[in-house]
C-alpha positions in Angstrom: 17.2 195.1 70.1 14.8 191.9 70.6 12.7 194.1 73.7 12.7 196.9 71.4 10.7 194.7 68.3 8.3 193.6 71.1 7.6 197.1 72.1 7.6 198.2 68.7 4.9 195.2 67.8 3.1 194.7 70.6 2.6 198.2 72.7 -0.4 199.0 70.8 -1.6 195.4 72.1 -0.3 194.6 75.6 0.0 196.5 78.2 3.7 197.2 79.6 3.8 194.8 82.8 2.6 191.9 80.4 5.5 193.0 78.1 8.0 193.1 80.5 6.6 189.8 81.4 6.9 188.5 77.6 10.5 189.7 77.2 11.6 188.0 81.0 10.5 184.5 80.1 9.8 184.7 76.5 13.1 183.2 74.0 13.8 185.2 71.2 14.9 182.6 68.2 15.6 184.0 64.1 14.3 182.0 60.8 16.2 181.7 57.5 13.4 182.2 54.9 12.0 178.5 54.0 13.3 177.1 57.5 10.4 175.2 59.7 9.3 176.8 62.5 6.7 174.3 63.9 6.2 171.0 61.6 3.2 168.4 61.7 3.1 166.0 64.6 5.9 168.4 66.9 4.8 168.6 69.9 4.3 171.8 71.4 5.1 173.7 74.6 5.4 177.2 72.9 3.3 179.9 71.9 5.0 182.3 68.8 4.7 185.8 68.5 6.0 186.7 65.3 7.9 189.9 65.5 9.7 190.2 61.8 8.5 188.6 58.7 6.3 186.7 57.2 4.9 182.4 58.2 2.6 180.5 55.9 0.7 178.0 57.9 0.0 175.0 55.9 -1.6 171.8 56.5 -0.5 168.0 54.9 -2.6 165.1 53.9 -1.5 161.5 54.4 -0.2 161.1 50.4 1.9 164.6 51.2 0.2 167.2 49.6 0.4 170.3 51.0 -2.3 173.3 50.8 -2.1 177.0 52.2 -4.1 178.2 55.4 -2.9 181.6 55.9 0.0 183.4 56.2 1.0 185.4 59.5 2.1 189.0 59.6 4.4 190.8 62.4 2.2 191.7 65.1 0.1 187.9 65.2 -0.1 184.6 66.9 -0.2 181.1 65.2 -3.8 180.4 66.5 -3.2 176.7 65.4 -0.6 176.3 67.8 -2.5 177.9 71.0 -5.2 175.0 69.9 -2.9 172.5 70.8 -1.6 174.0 73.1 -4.4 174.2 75.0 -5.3 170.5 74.3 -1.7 169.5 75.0 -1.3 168.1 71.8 0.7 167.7 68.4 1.0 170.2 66.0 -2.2 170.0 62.9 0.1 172.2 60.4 3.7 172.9 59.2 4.8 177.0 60.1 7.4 178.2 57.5 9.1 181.3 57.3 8.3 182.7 54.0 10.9 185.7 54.3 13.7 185.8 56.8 11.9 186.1 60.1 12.0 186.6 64.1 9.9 185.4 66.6 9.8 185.0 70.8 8.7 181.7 72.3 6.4 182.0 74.9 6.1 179.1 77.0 3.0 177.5 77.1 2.7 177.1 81.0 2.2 180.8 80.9 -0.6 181.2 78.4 -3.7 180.3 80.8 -2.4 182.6 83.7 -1.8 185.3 81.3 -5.3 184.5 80.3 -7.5 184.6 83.3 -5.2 187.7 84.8 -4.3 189.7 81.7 -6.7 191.5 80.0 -4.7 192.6 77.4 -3.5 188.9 76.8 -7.1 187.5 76.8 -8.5 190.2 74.1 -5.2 189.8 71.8 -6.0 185.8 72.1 -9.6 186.2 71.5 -9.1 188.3 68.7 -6.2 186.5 67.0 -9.1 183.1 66.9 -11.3 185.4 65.5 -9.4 186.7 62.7 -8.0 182.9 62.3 -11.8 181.7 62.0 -12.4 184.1 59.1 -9.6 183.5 57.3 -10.6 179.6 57.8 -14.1 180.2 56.2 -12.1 181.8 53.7 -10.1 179.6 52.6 -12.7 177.2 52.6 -14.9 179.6 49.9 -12.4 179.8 48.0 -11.7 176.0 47.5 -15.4 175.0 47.6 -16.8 178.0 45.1 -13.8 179.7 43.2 -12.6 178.6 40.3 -8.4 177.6 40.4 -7.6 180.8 37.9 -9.3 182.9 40.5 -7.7 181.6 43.4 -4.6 182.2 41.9 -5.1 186.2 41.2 -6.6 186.0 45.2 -3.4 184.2 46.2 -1.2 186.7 44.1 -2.9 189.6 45.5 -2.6 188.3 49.2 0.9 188.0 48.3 1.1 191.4 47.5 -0.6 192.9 50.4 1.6 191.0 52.8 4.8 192.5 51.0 3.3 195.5 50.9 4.6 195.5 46.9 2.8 195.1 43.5 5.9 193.1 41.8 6.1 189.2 43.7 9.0 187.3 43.8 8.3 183.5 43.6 8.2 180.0 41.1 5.5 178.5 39.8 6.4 175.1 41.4 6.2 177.5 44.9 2.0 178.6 43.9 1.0 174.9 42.8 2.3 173.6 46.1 0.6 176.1 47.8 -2.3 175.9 46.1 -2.1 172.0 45.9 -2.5 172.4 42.1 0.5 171.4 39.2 3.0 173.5 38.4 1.7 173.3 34.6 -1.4 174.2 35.8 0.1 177.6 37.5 1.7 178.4 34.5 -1.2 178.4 32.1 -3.5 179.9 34.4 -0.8 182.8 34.9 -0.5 183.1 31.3 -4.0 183.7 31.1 -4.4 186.2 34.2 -1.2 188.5 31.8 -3.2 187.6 28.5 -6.2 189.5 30.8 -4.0 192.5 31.7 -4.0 191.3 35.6 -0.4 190.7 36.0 2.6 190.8 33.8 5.3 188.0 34.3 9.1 187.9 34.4 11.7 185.9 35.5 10.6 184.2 39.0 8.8 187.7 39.3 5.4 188.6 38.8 4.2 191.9 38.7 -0.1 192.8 39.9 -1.2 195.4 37.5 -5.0 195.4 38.4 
């Protein structure tokens, strides 16, 4: 089951020995939605490739406040993580499964042979740091020139996209903390985005109607 979500994720990506590599020394764990997968300051000897589900990568400052990064989908890599990797250092964000999820561990000891004698492994690495880096810049638009009420509907129809769903199931305390914002603040701001026809708003549901 676990070789066959590989194959179904990755085949498009790697090429079949590197594959059969993966699955040989790679550890297949499952995530509870909400469960940590990596957390700040864990050290790491482990690359993820995330196989079912959906992680939101967020970072923390030193009073606790949390802000989204990004989100991964089935099919990416944490590039945060092959950073520290890399460096042999500690972990710079908190990974949490935002739906029940499954991932294979990768030991890190394998990452820079893979690199310099896989070419399939180098271009998914390569690329994964480039998406990463645009989603970076952004995030950081949308915090330095967006206004909160439109960084909500951007969030919100993220959201969507990931699920692949107009109608999102989530609280308002959930979208302040990950948009480091009140959860009063969400809730007028939502208000406003329905009294604009943009979404319409139920019970720990929200529905994108534009």
């Amino acid at each position: 089951m676990n070789q066959n979500l590989l194959q179904q994720k990755f085949s498009h990506v790697f090429d079949e020995d590197l594959i059969a590599e993966i699955s040989e020394n790679g550890i297949f764990k499952n995530f509870k939605k909400d469960d940590i997968i990596i957390d700040i300051d864990q050290p790491l000897n482990f690359i993820p490739l995330l196989l079912v589900g959906d992680i939101k990568i967020i970072r923390e400052d030193d009073d606790g406040h949390e802000i989204l990064i990004y989100f991964l989908e089935a099919g990416e890599t944490c590039t945060m993580s092959l950073t520290c990797c890399l460096g042999i250092a500690k972990s710079k964000v908190r990974a949490i499964a935002e739906k029940d999820s499954s991932l294979i561990m990768i030991p890190v000891q394998y990452m820079q042979t893979w690199f310099d004698n896989n070419a399939s492994w180098r271009n998914f690495i390569l690329q994964s740091y480039q998406i990463r880096f645009e989603e970076m810049l952004e995030a950081i638009d949308s915090l330095a020139f967006m206004k909160m009420d439109e960084r909500l509907y951007k969030y919100l129809k993220n959201m969507a996209m990931i699920d692949e769903t107009n109608t999102i199931s989530i609280k308002h305390q959930d979208i302040a903390e990950d948009l480091n914002t009140s959860r009063v603040v969400v809730s007028r701001l939502l208000k406003q985005l329905e009294n604009e026809s943009k979404i319409k708003l139920g019970r720990n549901k929200i529905v994108i109607l534009s």
